[in-house]
C-alpha positions in Angstrom: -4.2 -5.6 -1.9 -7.5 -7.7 -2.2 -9.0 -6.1 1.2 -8.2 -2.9 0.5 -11.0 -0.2 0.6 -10.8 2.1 -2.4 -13.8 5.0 -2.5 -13.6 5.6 -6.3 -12.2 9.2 -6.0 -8.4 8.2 -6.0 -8.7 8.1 -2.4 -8.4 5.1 -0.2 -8.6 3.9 3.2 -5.9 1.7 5.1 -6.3 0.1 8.8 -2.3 0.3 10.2 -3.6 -2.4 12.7 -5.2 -4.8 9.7 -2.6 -4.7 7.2 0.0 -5.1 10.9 -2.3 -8.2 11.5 -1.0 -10.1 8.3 3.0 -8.9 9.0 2.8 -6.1 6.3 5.5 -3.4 7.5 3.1 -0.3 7.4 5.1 3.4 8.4 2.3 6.0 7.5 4.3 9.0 8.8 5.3 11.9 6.9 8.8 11.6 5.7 9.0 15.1 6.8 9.7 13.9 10.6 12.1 11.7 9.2 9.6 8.2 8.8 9.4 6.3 5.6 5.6 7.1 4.5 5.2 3.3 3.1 3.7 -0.3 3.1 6.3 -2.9 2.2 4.9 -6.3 2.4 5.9 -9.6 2.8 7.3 -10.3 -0.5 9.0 -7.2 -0.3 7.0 -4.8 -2.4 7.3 -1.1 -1.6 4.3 0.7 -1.9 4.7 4.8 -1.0 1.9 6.6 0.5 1.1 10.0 0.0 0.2 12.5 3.0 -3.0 14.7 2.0 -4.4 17.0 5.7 -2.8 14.9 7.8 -3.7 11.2 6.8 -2.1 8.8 4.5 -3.0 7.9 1.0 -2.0 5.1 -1.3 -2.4 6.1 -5.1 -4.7 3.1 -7.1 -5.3 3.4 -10.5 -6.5 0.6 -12.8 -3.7 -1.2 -13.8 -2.2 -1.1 -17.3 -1.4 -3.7 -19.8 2.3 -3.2 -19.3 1.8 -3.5 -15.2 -0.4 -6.2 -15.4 2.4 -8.2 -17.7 5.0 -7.1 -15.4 3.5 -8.4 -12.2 5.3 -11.4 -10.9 2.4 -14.5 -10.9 4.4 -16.8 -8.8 4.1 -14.9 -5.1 2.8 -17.0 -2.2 0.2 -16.2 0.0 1.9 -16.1 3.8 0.9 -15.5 7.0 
């Protein structure tokens, strides 16, 4: 997520319409009215998004040397 904006706090900030814009799948409703509270993107990724006073969150963290060995280096840019 190279354009994502991340404030430093654990926090971030998503734009439904941007992430739309490049065919992401983007459902930032609470699964408590029965949405899926998620990104899933082109390459089929599922990231979950947490609901904190009434806007959605996705959890960053710097990655670790497991995740960052894990992480498939063969995906294809598409739009």
């Amino acid at each position: 997520m190279n354009q994502y904006t991340f404030s430093g706090s654990g926090k971030t900030i998503h734009s439904s319409v941007q992430l739309e814009s490049y065919k992401q799948e983007v459902d930032n409703r609470s699964m408590k009215i029965g949405d899926k509270q998620r990104i899933q993107t082109l390459d089929g990724f599922v990231i979950l998004l947490n609901i904190m006073d009434g806007l959605s969150y996705m959890s960053m963290h710097p990655y670790t040397d497991t995740e960052y060995a894990d992480l498939p280096r063969d995906l294809h840019h598409r739009r």
